[in-house]
C-alpha positions, 0 to 999 in steps of 0.5 A: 302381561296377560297372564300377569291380568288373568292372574289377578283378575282370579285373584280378584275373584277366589269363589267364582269357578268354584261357584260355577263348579259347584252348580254343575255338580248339583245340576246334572243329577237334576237333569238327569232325574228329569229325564227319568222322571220324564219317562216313567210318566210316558211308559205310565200312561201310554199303552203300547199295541202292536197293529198288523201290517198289511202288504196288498200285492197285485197279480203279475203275468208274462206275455210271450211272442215268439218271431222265430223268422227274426230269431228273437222273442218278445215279450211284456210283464203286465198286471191283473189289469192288462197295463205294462210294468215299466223299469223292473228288473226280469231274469232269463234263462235259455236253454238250446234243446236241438241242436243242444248246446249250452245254458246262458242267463241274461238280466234285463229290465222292461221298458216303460211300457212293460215290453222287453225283447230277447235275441236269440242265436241263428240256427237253433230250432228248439229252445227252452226258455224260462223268464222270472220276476221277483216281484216287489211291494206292489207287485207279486212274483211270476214265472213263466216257461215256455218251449219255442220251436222255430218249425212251428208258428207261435200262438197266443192265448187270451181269456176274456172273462169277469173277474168275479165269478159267483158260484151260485150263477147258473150261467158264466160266458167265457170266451178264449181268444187265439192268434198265430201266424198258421191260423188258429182255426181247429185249436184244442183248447182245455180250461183248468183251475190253478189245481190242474183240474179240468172244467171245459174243454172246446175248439176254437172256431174260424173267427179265432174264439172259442165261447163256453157257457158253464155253471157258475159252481164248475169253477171251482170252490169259494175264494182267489183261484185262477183259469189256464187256458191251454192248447196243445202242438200240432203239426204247424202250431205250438203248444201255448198256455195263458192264466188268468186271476179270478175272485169266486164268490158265493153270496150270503142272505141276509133275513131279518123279521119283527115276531110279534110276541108279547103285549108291550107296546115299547119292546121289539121282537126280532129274528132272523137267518144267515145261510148262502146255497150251501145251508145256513151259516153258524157261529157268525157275528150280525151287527143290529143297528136301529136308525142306523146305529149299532144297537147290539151284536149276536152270534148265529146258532143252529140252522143260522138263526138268531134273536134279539129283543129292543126294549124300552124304546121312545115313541115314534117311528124306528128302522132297523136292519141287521149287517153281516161283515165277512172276513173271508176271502169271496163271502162279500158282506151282507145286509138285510132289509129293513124292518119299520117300527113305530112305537105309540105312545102309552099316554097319561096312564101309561105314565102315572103306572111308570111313576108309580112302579118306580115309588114303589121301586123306591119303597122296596129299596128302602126297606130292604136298606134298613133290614140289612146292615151291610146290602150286597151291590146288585143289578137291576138288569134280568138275570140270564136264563138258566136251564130249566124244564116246564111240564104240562098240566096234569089231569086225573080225567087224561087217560095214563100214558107211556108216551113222552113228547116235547120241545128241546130249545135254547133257553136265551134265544128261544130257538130249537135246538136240532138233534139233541140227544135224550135217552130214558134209563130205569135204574142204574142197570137198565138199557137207555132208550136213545132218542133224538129231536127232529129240526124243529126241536121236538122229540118223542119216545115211549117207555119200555114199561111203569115206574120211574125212569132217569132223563137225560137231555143234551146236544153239542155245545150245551150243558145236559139236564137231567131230570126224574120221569114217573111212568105212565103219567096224566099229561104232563109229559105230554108238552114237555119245554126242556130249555138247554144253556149252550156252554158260550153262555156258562162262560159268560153268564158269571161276567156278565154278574159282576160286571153289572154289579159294579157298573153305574148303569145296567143298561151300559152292558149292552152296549160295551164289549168284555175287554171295555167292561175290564178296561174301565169298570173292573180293573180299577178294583181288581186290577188292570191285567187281572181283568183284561186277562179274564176278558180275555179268557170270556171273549175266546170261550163266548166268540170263538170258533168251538165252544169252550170246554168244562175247564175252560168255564171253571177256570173263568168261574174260578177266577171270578169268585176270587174277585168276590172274595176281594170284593167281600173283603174290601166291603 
């Protein structure tokens, strides 16, 4: 009967399933474009980047005392800090040595309190033991090996010292402790670094210590390192080593200075110097904050200077200070004083000349708007310092004169460029007279004999000049300012030109890096990886750790007149 009722009520109802088959055929598909819809618009807008994982493991170490009278060792797996490391898993091997016998391998695990304990067989005198922690994600792996000779009393080690040891320090107190059941008193003990070079040596006094007052720089070179103790057997006593993990530092200083240059009362002149005991520092970023702001980054040059130039600044008071944030390993950071500023106001007349310099601004703009059909996008920022050769004053009063003296400097920085290389060549086939700049910059050589001779002025990291000399002369070679572009700056100088013809303001390159600059001002015009390509080659010629090559700067200048014909072509 209820298959008679079903048939009916199908009867009844021809189109319903073919209704409902019918909207899952079409429905599906739609799903199923969704969800693919769904997430080509996630992989659009959502950039994937991968971080680095960083994994921080603590120092282990083994403490070992042999009972040779109860026939059994214990011991403790403990950390940089001294605690105990309960419930982890340790293996050791034995070794029976005299009489010989045969190796065992046992498995145990510490107690809570780090603390485990060994049976050993009776009636063994001297045995080899060798105790493994594999180490896990907090803490690293350790291995210790130990001789044990139930004839001779068991001694411990221990050193007592800082953590962190500056190697600048005239003085580091150490002190070696000792215990045994013979007496510790007339113990050799040797100090070491984790390389095996010997650095102190003493004995061990009847209080059971041993203090050592060594210069910081005996320690060894900057960075994570280790200090072993180590006492040799005797007739009642046996051998015994212990280590300990040290931190050896060397400081950096930090100096920064206002240089009082130029006569505008809204600009801030600044320089400064990054060095440590071992001479300056080059090539390392300092952060300029003003009123605890990031304000700019620089690079360190020659002789770990640097310069930096606040314009523009409102009236009234301003601090600031340079930051040197450290990457390596025992260079802890650094931070200058801080030099106060205070900025007077110009007052009324100050603002009429700026109101004025800005109408006139305008007028010129405007002319130059209807004598040109099509202007070209420039930037209203300075261009960068190109090298250049600024001569002295010639006089026909100045006796003539074969000597040629002068100053070699950066021409962005201004700072003196040290032993840069110059020579003096008449013609093709004459010798070169070579000669150098001293640390400040100057040089001095004299020619051979009259008549014009070729110059050229180069240094490592620079691009060279070459210029034409007319021997003698009446004093314009006299204070001669040859100004050299280091090859970071070639690399950079052609981004920095397009980059600030297409940003809305100037001022905006201050404060963004190349690859923001790419991101939001380039890549929508040239495209997104193009650009962040090209930054990227910038960033590595400009901050990296050798200064980029020719080719490396063709290859960027290359790339970057290609954006311009695009740019020419879309206009």
């Amino acid at each position: 009967m209820r298959r008679l009722l079903n048939r009916r009520t199908k009867a009844k109802n021809p189109n319903k399933d073919r209704t409902q088959r019918s909207s899952c055929d079409w429905l599906s598909p739609c799903v199923l474009i969704l969800f693919a819809l769904v997430g080509w618009s996630a992989t659009r807008s959502t950039r994937c980047v991968a971080q680095p994982v960083v994994h921080v493991q603590a120092e282990t170490r083994f403490e070992l005392l042999y009972q040779h009278q109860e026939d059994r060792v214990e011991g403790a797996l403990r950390d940089d800090l001294g605690q105990g490391l309960g419930d982890r898993p340790i293996r050791i091997a034995i070794q029976a040595v005299e009489p010989r016998g045969n190796s065992r391998t046992q498995r145990l695990v510490t107690m809570a309190d780090g603390t485990f304990t060994l049976a050993l067989r009776p009636g063994v005198q001297r045995w080899r033991i060798r105790i493994e922690f594999s180490g896990d994600s907090l803490y690293a792996p350790v291995r210790a090996e130990r001789e044990l000779n139930s004839r001779l009393a068991d001694v411990q080690l221990r050193i007592d010292i800082d953590e962190s040891i500056d190697l600048d320090a005239d003085s580091i107190g150490i002190v070696i402790a000792a215990a045994s059941a013979a007496g510790t008193a007339g113990l050799q003990i040797t100090l070491s670094d984790e390389f095996g070079r010997e650095f102190g040596n003493g004995t061990i006094g009847a209080g059971g210590t041993l203090g050592l007052s060594l210069p910081g720089d005996s320690f060894g070179g900057m960075g994570p390192g280790r200090i072993r103790a180590e006492s040799l057997a005797d007739e009642t006593r046996s051998s015994s080593r212990s280590e300990r993990p040290i931190l050896r530092i060397r400081r950096a200083g930090l100096l920064l200075e206002r240089t009082e240059r130029g006569l505008s009362s809204d600009a801030v002149h600044l320089h400064g110097r990054l060095s440590d005991s071992d001479g300056p520092l080059t090539n390392r970023a300092i952060d300029i904050y003003r009123d605890e702001d990031l304000a700019f980054t620089v690079l360190t040059g020659e002789g770990g200077r640097f310069l930096w130039s606040a314009t523009d600044l409102n009236p009234g008071p301003h601090r600031f200070h340079a930051s040197f944030q450290s990457d390596t390993p025992g260079r802890p950071d650094a931070r200058s004083e801080s030099v106060d500023v205070l900025i007077q106001d110009g007052g009324l007349l100050r603002q009429v000349l700026y109101l004025f310099a800005l109408l006139l601004a305008a007028l010129v703009a405007w002319g130059v708007r209807r004598s040109v059909s099509r202007p070209a996008l420039s930037s209203s920022a300075p261009p960068p310092a190109a090298p250049r050769l600024q001569l002295g004053k010639s006089s026909i009063r100045q006796r003539s004169s074969m000597v040629v003296t002068g100053r070699i400097q950066d021409c962005d920085s201004g700072l003196p460029i040290a032993e840069a290389a110059l020579s003096l060549k008449m013609g093709a086939d004459g010798d070169p007279l070579p000669g150098s700049s001293d640390e400040d910059g100057h040089f001095r050589f004299t020619g051979s004999q009259p008549g014009v001779f070729l110059a050229r002025f180069s240094a490592s990291g620079y691009e060279p000049l070459l210029t034409e000399i007319t021997l003698p002369h009446r004093g314009e070679w006299s204070t001669a300012l040859v100004s050299l572009r280091s090859l970071r700056q070639a690399a950079l100088a052609p981004y920095r030109e397009i980059a600030r013809d297409h940003l809305s303001r100037p001022a905006a390159w201050n404060v963004k890096t190349n690859l923001e600059v790419a991101d939001a001002t380039l890549g929508p015009i040239f495209g997104e990886t193009r650009s962040e390509d090209l930054a990227g080659l910038v960033d590595n010629a400009v901050y990296g750790p050798e200064p980029p090559t020719h080719h490396e700067i063709g290859v960027i200048q290359e790339r970057i007149e290609e954006m311009r014909g695009q740019d020419e072509k879309a206009r």
